[in-house]
SEKOL-189495 format. One line per field, with one value per residue (C-alpha): z, x, y. Coordinates in steps of 0.2 Angstrom, whole numbers, plus 2048, in hexadecimal, padded with zeros to 3 digits. Each point is the difference from the previous one (the first is absolute). Layout:
z = c(Z / ...)
x = c(X / ...)
y = c(Y / ...)
This chain:
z = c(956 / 7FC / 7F1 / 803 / 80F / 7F9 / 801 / 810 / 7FC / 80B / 7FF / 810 / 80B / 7F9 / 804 / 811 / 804 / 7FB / 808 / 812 / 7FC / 7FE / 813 / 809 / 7FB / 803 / 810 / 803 / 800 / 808 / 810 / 801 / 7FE / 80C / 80D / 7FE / 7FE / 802 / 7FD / 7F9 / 805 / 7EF / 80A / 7FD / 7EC / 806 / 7FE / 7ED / 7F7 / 80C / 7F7 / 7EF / 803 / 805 / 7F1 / 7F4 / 80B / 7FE / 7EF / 7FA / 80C / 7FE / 7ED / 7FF / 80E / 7F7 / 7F0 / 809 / 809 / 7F2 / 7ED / 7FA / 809 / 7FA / 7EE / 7FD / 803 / 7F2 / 7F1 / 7F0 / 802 / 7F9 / 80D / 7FF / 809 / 80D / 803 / 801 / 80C / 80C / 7FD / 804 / 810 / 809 / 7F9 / 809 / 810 / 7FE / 800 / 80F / 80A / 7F8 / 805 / 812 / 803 / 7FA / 80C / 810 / 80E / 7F7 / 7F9 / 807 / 7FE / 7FD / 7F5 / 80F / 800 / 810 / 80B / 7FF / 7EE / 7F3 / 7EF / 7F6 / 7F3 / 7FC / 7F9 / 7F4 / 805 / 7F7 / 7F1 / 804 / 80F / 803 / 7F9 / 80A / 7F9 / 7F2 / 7FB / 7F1 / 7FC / 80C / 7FD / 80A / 80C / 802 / 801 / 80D / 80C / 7FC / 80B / 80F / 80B / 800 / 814 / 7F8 / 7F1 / 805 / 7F4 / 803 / 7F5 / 80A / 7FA / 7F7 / 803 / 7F7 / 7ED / 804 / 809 / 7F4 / 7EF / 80A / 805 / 7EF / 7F7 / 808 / 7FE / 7EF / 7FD / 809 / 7FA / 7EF / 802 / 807 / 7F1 / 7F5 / 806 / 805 / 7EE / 805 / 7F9 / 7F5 / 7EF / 7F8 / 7FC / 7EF / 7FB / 803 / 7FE / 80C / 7F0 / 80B / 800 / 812 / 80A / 812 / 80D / 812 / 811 / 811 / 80C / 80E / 808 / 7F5 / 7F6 / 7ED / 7F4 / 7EC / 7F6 / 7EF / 7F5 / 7F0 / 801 / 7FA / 804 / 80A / 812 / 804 / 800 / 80B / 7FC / 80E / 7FC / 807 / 80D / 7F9 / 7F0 / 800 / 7F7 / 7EC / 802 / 7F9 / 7F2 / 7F1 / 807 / 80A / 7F2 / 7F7 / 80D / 7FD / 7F5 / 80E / 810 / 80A / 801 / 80D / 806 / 812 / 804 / 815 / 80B / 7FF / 7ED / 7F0 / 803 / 810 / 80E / 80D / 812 / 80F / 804 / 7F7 / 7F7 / 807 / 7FA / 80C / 7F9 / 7EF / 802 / 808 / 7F1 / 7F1 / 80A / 802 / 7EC / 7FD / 80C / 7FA / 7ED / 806 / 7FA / 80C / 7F4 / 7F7 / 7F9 / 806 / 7F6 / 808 / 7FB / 80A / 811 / 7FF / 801 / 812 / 801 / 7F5 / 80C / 810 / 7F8 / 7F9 / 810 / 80B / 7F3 / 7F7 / 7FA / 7F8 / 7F3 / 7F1 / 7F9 / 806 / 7F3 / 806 / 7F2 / 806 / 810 / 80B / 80C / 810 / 800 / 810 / 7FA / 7F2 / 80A / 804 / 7EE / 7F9 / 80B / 7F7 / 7F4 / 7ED / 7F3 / 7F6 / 7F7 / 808 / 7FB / 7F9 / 7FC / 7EE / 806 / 809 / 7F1 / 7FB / 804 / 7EF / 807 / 810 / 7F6 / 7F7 / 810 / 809 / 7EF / 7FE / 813 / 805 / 7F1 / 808 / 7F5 / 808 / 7F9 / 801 / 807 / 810 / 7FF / 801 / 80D / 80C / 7FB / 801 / 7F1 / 7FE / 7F2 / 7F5 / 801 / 80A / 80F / 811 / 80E / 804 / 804 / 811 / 80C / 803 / 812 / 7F9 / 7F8 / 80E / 80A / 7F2 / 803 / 812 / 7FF / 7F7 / 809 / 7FA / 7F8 / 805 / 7F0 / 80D / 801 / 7ED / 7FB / 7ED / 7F1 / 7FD / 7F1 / 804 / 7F1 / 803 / 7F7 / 802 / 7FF / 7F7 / 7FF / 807 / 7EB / 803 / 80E / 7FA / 7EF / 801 / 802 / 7F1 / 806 / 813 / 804 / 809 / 811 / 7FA / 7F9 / 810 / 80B / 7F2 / 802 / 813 / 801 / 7F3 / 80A / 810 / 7F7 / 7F9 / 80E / 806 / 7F5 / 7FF / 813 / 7FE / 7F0 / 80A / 80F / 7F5 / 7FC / 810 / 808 / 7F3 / 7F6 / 7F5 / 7FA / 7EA / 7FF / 7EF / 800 / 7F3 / 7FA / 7FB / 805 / 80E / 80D / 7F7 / 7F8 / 7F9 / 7F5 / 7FD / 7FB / 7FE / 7F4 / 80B / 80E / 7FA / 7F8 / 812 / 809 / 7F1 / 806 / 811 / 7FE / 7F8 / 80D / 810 / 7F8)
x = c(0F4 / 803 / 800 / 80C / 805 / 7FF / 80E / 7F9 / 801 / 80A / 7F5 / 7F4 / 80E / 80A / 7F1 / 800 / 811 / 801 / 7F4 / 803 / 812 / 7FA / 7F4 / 80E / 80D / 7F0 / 7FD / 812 / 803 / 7ED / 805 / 812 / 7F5 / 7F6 / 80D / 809 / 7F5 / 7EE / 7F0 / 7EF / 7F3 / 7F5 / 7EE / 805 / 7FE / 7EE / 7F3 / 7FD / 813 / 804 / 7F2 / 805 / 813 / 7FC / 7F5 / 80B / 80D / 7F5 / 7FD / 811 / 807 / 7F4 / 7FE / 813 / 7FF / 7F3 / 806 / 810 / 7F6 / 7F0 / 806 / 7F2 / 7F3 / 80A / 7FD / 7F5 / 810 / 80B / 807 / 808 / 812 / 810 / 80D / 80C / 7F2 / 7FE / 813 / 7FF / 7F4 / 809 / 812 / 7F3 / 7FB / 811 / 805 / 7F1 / 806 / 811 / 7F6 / 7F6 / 80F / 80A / 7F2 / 7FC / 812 / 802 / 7F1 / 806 / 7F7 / 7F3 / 7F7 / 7EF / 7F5 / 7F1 / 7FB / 804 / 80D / 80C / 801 / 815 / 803 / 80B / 801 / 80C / 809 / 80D / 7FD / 7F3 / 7F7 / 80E / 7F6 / 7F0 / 7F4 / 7F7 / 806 / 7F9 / 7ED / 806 / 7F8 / 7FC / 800 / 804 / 7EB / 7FE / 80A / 7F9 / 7ED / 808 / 808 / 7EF / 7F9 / 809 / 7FA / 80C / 808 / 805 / 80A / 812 / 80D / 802 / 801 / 7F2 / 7F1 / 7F5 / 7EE / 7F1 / 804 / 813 / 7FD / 7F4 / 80B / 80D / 7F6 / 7F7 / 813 / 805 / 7F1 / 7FF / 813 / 7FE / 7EF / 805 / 80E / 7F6 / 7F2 / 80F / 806 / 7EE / 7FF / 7FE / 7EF / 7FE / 800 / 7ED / 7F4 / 7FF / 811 / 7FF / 7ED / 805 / 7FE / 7FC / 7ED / 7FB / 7F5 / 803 / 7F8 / 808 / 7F9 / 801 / 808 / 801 / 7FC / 80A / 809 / 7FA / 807 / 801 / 7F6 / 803 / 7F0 / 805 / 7EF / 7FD / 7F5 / 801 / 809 / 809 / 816 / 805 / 815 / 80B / 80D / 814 / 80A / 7FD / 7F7 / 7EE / 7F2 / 804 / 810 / 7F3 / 7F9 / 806 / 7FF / 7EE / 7F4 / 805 / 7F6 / 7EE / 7F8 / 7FF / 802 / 7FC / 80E / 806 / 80F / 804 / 80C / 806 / 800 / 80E / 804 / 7FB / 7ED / 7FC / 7FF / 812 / 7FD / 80D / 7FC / 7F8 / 80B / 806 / 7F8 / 7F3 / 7FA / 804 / 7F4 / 7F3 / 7FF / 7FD / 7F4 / 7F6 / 803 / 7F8 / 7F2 / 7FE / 7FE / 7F7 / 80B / 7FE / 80D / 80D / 812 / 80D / 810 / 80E / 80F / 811 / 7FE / 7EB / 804 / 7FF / 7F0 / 7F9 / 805 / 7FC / 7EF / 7FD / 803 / 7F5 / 7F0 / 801 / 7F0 / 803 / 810 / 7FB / 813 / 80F / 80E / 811 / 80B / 811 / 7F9 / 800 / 80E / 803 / 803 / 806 / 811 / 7FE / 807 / 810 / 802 / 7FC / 80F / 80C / 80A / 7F7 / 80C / 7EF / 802 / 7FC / 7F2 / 806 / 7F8 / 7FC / 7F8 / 7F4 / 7F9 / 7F2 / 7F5 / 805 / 814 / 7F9 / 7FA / 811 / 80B / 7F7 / 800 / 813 / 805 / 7F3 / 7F9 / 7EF / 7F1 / 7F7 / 7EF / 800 / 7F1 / 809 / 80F / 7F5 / 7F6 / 80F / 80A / 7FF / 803 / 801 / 7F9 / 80E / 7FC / 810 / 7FE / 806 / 7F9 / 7F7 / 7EF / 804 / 80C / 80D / 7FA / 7F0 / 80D / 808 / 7F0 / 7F9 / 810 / 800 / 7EF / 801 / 801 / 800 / 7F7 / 7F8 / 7FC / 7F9 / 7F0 / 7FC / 7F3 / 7FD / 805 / 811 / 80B / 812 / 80C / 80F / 80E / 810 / 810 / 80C / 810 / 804 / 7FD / 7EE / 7FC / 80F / 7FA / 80F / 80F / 808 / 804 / 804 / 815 / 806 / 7FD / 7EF / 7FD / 807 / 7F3 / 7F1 / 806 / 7FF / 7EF / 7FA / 807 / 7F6 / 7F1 / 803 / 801 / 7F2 / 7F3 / 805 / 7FC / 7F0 / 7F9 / 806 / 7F4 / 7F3 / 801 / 802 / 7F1 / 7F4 / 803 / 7F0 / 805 / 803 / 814 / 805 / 811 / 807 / 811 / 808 / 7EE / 804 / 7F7 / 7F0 / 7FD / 7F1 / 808 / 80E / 7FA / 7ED / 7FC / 804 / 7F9 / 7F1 / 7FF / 803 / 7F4 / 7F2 / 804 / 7FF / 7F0 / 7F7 / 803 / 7FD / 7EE)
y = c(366 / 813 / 806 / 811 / 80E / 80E / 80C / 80D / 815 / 804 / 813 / 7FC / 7FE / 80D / 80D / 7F9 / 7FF / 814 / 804 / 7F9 / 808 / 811 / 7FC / 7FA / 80F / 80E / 7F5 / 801 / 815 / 801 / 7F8 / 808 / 812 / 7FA / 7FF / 80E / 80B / 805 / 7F6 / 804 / 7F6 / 7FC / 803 / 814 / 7FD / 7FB / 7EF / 807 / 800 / 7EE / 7F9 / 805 / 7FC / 7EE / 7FE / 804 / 7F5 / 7F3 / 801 / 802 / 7F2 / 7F5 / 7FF / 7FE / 7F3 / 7F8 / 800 / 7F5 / 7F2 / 800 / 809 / 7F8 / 80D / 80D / 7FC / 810 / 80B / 7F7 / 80B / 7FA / 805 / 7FA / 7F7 / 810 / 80A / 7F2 / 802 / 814 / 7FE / 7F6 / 80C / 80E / 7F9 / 7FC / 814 / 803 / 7F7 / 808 / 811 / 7FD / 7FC / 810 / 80A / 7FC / 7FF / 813 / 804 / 7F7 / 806 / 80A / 7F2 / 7FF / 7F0 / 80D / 80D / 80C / 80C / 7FD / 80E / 800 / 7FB / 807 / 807 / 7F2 / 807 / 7F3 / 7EE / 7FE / 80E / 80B / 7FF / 7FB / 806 / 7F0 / 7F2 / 7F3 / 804 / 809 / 80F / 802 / 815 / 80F / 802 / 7EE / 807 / 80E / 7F7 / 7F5 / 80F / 808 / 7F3 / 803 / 80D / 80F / 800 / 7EE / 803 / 801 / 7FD / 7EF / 7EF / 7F9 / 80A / 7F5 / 802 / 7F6 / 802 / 7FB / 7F0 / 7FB / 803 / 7F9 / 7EF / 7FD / 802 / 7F3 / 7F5 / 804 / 7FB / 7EE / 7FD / 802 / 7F4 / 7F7 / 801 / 7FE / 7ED / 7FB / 7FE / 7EC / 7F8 / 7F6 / 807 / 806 / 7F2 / 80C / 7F9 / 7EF / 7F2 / 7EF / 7F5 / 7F0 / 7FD / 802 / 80A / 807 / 7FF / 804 / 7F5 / 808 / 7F0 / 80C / 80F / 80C / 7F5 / 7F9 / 7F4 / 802 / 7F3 / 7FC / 7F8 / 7F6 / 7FB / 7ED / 7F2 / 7F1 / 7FD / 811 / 800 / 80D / 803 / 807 / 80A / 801 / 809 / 814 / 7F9 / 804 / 7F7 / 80A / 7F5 / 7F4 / 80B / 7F4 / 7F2 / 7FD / 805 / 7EE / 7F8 / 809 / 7F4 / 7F2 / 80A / 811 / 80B / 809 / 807 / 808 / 80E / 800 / 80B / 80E / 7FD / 809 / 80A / 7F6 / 807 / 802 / 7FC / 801 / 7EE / 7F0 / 7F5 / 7F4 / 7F0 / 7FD / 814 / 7FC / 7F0 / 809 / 80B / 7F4 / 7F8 / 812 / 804 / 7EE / 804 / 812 / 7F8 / 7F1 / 7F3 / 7F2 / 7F5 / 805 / 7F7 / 80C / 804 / 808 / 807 / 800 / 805 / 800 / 7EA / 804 / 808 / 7F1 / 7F1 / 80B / 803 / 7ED / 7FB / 80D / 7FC / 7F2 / 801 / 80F / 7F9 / 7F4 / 802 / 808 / 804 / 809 / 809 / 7FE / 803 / 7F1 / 802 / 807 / 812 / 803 / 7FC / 80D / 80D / 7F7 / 7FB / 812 / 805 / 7F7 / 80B / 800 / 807 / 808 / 813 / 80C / 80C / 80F / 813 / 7FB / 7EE / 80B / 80D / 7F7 / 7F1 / 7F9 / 804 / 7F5 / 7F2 / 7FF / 800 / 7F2 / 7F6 / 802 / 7FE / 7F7 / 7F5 / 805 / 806 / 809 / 808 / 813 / 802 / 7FA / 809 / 810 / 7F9 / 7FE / 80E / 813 / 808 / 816 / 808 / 7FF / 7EB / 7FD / 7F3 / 807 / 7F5 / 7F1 / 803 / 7F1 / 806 / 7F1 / 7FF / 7F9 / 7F1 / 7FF / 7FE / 7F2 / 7F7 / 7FF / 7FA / 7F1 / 7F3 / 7EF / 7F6 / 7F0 / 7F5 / 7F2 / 80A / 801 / 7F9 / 805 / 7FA / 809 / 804 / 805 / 80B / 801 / 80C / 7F4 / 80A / 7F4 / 80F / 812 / 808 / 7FA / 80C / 80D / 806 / 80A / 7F2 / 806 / 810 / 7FB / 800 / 7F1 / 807 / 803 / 7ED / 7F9 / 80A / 7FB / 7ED / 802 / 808 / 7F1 / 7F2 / 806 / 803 / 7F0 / 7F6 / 80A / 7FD / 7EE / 7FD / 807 / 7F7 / 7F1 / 806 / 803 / 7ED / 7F9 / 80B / 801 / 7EF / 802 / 812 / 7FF / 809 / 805 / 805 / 80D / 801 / 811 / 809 / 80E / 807 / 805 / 7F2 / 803 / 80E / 7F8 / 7EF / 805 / 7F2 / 7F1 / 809 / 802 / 7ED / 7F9 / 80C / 7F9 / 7EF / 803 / 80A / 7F4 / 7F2 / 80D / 805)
């Protein structure tokens, strides 16, 4: 199950975190203006300007609010940058909120919440306005001054800091939106990178199946004839984690592999998977393509949605086979939470999908096709992964919702492969390099996961007595990249008993 998190930008949070700063300290000085001195109500700058002024609030608000909770919409607005440029932006942003506090401080009371000039207010002369007239707009030349003054009628213009009028307010407004949208165009640079660079070499089509209102599901084709094999993928795998492997099985079978909800290019949903959903959903893709029997293959955590859906619709199942996948997650959580000595991924892990690949094969051992590493990470336009395209409280959610499996129920033929972890280096590629704090924490997390997996092979055994079990020593997790040749012998075996 997994096969990476991705190192988050920390750029979406930054944006937003500078913003609200500069809100709160303008909210700040606003209300202390407020009370000691006059107010103006904003019905005087009439039903027109409101409308504009909320507008362009909306707008610039919004997009950056937007770009936080869904980058993925704002993908229109990204710019090739460098990383430098990133950083610039966000020192330029704080200088900005140390500005804005500078400024409304030096105005005190004659800060006005309008673009009205207050019937008591002062010409300031100290502070920033020592050098520059209007520094919280900032005018451009003494002729955008002059336009804007030109604006105000004449029994108005008093020489005071708060005359502003239309132009003004405007330049003021779309300096400001221009500043944080192009941050905010610079770090939304987090799509996947141009199907011009890179052809999926795996010989699929795709095709996507609505299982509820709003809510599709990649499918992946290999084509074939025979009875259709449908594969399942892992916890934050998606069905290209079966790219290299599935096509071998076109000459005696349909192939077909499904993508859940909330991973890779199928639809995200604030609810659904929990097994009872995740059920629900193979069982509208097999409507949808008509497939009344199928073997299933699953992969991980995707053994739960096999047993739960051989025992819903038996009829449906000629064959289950579970890829290191037959155990009861719902202990997975526990066990994740044990302390893993694996390397951390660093800056250079994350320059390329090829970088990716390497990293998870050196910490991991995992081979993982590319075309699911780009499927499941954003990458910017410069080819550098920065974000997982599922949220960690769609895992968490997964997780939760496992439940646990009832063997009893099944009644289809059933092979069970098993990766058998015999010593800590077998799951730790990088033993060699761990110090002996590091090798006593690896030894720890392979003796629980030992004893894990051991009780659930022997529940396998006891509940389902019939199920084939091949066992495979030194495989690890995705054992049908690590040891693809036995895998796929066994599966043969199995498939030609369960037609």
């Amino acid at each position: 199950m997994g096969g990476h998190k991705a190192v988050i930008t920390p750029f979406r949070w930054l944006i937003l975190a500078v913003l609200l700063a500069a809100l709160t300290v303008s909210a700040y000085h606003r209300v202390r203006a407020r009370r000691t001195s006059e107010t103006i109500s904003r019905r005087r700058e009439g039903p027109l300007f409101q409308s504009f002024r909320l507008l362009m609030a909306l707008a610039l608000f919004g997009a950056v609010v937007l770009y936080v909770v869904r980058p993925e919409w704002m993908s229109w607005a990204s710019v090739e940058m460098p990383l430098w440029v990133r950083w610039l932006g966000v020192l330029l942003g704080l200088l900005t909120v140390v500005l804005v506090h500078w400024v409304l401080r030096t105005l005190g009371p004659n800060v006005s919440e309008t673009v009205l000039t207050k019937e008591r207010h002062e010409l300031v002369t100290q502070g920033p306005y020592r050098w520059v007239r209007h520094p919280l707009f900032g005018h451009d030349t003494r002729n955008a001054t002059a336009a804007d003054f030109g604006r105000v009628p004449e029994a108005q213009q008093r020489p005071g800091i708060m005359l502003t009028g239309w132009q003004s307010t405007l330049r003021g407004t779309l300096y400001l939106a221009v500043a944080l949208l192009v941050a905010c165009g610079v770090s939304a640079a987090q799509v996947p990178l141009p199907l011009a660079t890179w052809t999926d070499p795996s010989p699929h089509q795709v095709r996507f199946v609505s299982v509820a209102p709003g809510v599709r599901l990649e499918v992946l084709d290999w084509g074939g004839s025979g009875p259709p094999l449908v594969f399942l993928a892992g916890l934050q795998d998606v069905a290209h984690g079966f790219d290299d492997f599935a096509p071998q099985f076109a000459d005696h079978h349909h192939v077909l592999a499904i993508t859940r909800r909330g991973y890779g290019a199928s639809s995200q949903s604030r609810s659904g998977y929990e097994l009872a959903a995740r059920t629900a959903d193979l069982r509208a893709v097999l409507d949808s393509l008509q497939l009344a029997r199928v073997v299933l293959v699953g992969h991980s955590i995707a053994g739960d949605e096999l047993t739960a859906f051989a025992a819903a619709y038996p009829t449906r199942v000629s064959g289950l086979v579970y890829l290191d996948a037959a155990y009861d997650h719902s202990g997975v959580r526990d066990l994740l939470g044990e302390h893993a000595p694996w390397p951390p991924m660093l800056a250079r892990d994350s320059a390329s999908p090829a970088a990716v690949h390497a990293y998870l094969k050196r910490a991991f051992g995992m081979h993982i096709p590319e075309a699911q590493l780009r499927a499941i990470g954003r990458y910017d336009a410069a080819g550098r992964l920065t974000a997982d395209v599922t949220p960690g409280r769609i895992d968490s959610l997964m997780l939760a919702g496992c439940g646990h499996p009832d063997y009893r129920a099944v009644r289809a033929p059933a092979l069970a492969i098993y990766a058998v972890v015999d010593s800590a280096p077998q799951i730790f590629p990088s033993w060699a390099a761990l110090d002996p704090a590091g090798r006593t924490a690896a030894n720890h997390f392979t003796a629980a996961l030992q004893t894990w997996a051991a009780t659930e092979r022997a529940r396998l055994r006891r509940e389902l007595p019939t199920a084939q079990v091949l066992e495979l020593h030194g495989a690890n997790h995705y054992v049908f990249s690590s040891h693809p040749n036995e895998v796929a012998q066994g599966m043969r075996a199995f498939l030609a008993l369960a037609r």
